[in-house]
N, C-alpha and C positions, 0 to 999 in steps of 0.2 A: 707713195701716192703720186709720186711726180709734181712737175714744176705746173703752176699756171696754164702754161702756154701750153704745155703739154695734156694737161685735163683741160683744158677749152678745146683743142683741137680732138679729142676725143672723145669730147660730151656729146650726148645724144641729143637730136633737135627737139624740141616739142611736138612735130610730131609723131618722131621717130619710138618717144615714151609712150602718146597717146596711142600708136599702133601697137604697141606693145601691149600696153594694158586693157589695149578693145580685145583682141586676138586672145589673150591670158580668157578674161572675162566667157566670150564666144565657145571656146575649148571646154569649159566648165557647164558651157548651156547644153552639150551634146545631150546630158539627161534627160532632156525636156522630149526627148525623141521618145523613149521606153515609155514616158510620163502619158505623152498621146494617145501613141498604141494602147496604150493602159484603161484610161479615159475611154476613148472608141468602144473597144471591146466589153465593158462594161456597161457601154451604152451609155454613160454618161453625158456622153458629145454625140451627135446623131451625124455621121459622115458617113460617106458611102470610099468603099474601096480603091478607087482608081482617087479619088481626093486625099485621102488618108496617106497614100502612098507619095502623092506632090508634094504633101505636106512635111511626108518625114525625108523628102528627097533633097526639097530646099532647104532643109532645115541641117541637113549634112552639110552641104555646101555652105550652109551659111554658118557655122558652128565651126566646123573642123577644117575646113579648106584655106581658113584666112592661114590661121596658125600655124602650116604646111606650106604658105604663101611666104610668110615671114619668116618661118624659119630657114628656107633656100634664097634669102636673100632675093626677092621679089621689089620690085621699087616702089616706093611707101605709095607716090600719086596710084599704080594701077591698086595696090591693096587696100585701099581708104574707099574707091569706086566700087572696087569688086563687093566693101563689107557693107553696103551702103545700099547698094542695088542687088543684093541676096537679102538681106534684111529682108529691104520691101519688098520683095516678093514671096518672101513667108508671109508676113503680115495679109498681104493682099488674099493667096491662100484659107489662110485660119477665118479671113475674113468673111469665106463662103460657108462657114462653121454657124449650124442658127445659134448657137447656144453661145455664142462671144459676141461683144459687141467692141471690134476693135476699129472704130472709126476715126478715133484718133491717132490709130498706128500709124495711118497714112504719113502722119510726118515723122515718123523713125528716119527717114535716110534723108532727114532736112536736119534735123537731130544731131543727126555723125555730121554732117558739113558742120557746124554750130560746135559742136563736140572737138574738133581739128580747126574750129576759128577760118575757117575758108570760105568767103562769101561768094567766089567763081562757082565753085562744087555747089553751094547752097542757089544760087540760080539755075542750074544743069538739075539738079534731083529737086527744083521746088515743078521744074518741067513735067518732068518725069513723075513725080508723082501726084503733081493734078490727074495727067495723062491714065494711070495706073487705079487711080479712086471712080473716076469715071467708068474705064473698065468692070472694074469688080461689083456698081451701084448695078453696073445692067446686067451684069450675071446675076444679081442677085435676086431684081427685081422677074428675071427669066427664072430661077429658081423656084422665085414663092409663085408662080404664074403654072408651072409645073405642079408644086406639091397641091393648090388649089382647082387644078381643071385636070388633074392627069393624064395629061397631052404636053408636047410638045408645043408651046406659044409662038404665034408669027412674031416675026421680026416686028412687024408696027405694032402688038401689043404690049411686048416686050419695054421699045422703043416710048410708048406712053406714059406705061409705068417709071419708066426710069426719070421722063420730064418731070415727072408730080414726086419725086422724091430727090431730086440730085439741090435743088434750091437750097436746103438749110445749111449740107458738106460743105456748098461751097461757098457759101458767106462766111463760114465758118473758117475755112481755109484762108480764105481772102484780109479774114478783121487778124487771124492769128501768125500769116506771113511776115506782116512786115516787126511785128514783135520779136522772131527767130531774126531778121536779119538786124534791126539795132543793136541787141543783146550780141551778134557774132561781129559788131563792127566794133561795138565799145569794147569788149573785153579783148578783139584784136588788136586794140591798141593799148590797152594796158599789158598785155602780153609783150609788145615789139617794143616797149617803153623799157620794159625788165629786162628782154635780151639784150637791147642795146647798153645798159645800162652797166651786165654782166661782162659784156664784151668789152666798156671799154676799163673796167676796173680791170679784168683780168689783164688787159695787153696795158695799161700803166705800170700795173703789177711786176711784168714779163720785163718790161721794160725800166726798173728800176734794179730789180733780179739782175738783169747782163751789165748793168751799171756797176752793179759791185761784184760781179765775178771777177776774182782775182784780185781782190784787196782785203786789208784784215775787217775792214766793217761787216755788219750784219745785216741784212733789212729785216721788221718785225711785222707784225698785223695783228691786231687783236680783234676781233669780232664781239660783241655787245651781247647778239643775241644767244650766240652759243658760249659765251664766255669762254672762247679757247685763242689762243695764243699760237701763232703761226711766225716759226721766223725760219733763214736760211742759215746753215752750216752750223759751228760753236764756238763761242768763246774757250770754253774747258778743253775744246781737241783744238791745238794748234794747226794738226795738220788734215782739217774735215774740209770736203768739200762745200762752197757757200751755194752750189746748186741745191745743195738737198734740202729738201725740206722736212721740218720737225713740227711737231707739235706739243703743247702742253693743257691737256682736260681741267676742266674747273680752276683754271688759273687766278680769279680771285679769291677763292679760298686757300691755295698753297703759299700766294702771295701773303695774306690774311696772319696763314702761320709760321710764318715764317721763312720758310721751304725754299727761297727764290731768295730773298734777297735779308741782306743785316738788318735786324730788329728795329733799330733807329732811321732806316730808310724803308722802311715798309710807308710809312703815310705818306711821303712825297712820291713817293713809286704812284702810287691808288690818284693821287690829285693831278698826277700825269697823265694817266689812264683814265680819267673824267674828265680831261681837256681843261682841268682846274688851273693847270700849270702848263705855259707855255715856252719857256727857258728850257735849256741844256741842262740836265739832271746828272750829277756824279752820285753814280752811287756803288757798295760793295756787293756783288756777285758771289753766292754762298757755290764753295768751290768743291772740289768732288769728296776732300775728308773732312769731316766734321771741327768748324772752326776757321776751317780758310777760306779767303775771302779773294776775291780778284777785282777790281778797280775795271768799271766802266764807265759810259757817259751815254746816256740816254734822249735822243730828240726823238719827238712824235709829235702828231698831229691829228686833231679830232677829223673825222671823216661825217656830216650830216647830209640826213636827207629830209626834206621838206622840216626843219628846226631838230629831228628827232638825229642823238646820235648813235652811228651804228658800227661804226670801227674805227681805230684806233692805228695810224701806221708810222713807220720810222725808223729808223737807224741806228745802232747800239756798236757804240768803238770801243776797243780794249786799253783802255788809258794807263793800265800799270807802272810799267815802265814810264810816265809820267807822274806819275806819284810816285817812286822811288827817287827818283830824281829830283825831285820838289822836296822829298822827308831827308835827302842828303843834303840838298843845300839848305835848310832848315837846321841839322845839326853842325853843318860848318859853320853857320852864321854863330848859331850861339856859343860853339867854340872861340869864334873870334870875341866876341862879346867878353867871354868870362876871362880871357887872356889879353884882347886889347891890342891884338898883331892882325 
């Protein structure tokens, strides 16, 4: 899985995921194309041909083009723009459809700015799609002026119609604005709260890692929420590298039974591990055959975030040879003891 440093600098950004899975998502919509044709023909939606065909035109572009964008490595600002202003312009489209009533769609590509947490983009396409709704009210208002006089309406009739209906959109637009832009400033910053938070655990992380590369210590990390156990190199291979990183799945149950450590140091392990205990923990390390044990010594530290705790980090030396040396001069002493030399 590599080191820290190495997945941070390889992790994908937030919005490099978000394009990702708008693109995935859009790919999937392509069926929506047969879906219309379908509709149409059936007469179900009453569209006329040269419309029908805008419809399925943008609707390519907006479906399948992101995801051909992204997969040749296209740079995320122009494909977030690109998916954003194809949207609305399908919508805007459909919108000339009498049988839809997509007046809300107008804010789809306010939506994707809010979606990506970008309040620059959400100023640029809240432009743009005033811009874009207004458009489409006086096509449509020339529409219904058509289908009612079967003529061609002058531009001032047209022009009329569209004053006596544009007022509700855009109060509408207007009270529902500034709602999109609180909601993308708050959640931007619980967003930048998290990355920064990610970044600087990792680079502490990173940074305690190259601290002990190249000594017999260990560093540990346990995670709360996934209850897995994260440490570099091994006590049991002398000669393992402490870059690598391991891991142990459901570690307080292996703990629990025994699996990790000698039966009589399982509950001060666990009180360790809930931050119960703060001291230097010796304990025996159940060793690779059944029965042997190896001598280590245990420091950690509760890691919380707002009171709650959420991992567990620290250092793990291989005391053995300190205990062998301790249980030797423990038998000389009482040598001396029972002889009195």
């Amino acid at each position: 899985m590599g080191t820290y440093g190495e997945r941070l600098n390889n992790s994908r950004s937030y919005e490099e995921t978000v394009t990702s899975l708008i693109c995935q998502i859009l790919f999937g919509c392509l069926l929506l194309i047969p879906l219309v044709i379908i509709l149409a023909k059936k007469s179900i939606i009453h569209v006329s041909n040269n419309l029908l065909f805008l419809i399925c035109f943008t609707l390519v572009f907006a479906t399948l083009a992101p995801y051909m964008l992204y997969i040749s490595k296209m740079p995320i600002k122009i494909i977030k723009y690109y998916i954003a202003i194809t949207l609305m312009l399908s919508v805007s489209f459909c919108s000339l459809i009498p049988e839809l009533n997509v007046r809300a769609g107008y804010f789809i590509g306010i939506a994707v700015a809010l979606v990506y947490l970008d309040v620059k983009m959400m100023v640029v396409l809240s432009i743009l799609s005033y811009i874009i709704m207004n458009i489409c009210l006086f096509a449509i208002g020339a529409r219904w002026l058509i289908t009612a006089n079967d003529r061609m309406p002058s531009f001032q009739a047209a022009m009329v119609l569209y004053k006596s209906t544009v007022l509700d959109p855009t109060m509408e637009f207007i009270l529902l604005l500034p709602m999109f832009f609180i909601a993308c400033i708050l959640a931007r910053r619980h967003v930048s709260r998290e990355e920064e938070l990610y970044v600087e655990l990792s680079t502490e992380e990173e940074r305690y890692r190259l601290a002990f590369e190249g000594s017999d210590d260990l560093i540990f990390d346990y995670d709360f929420a996934t209850d897995r156990l994260t440490y570099y190199g091994s006590i049991l291979e002398k000669d393992s590298d402490n870059s690598v990183e391991r891991n142990i799945s459901h570690a307080f149950e292996r703990l629990s039974k025994g699996e990790m450590v000698h039966c009589d140091d399982i509950e001060d392990v666990i009180k360790l591990l809930n931050g119960e205990r703060d001291e230097a923990l010796n304990v025996r390390l159940c060793g690779k055959e059944p029965g042997e044990y190896i001598w280590i010594r245990i420091e950690g530290r509760v890691v919380r975030r707002g009171g709650k705790k959420i991992r567990v980090v620290g250092k793990i030396s291989d005391i053995t040879d300190e205990k062998s040396k301790e249980k030797d001069f423990l038998e000389v002493a009482k040598k001396d003891a029972a002889t009195g030399l």
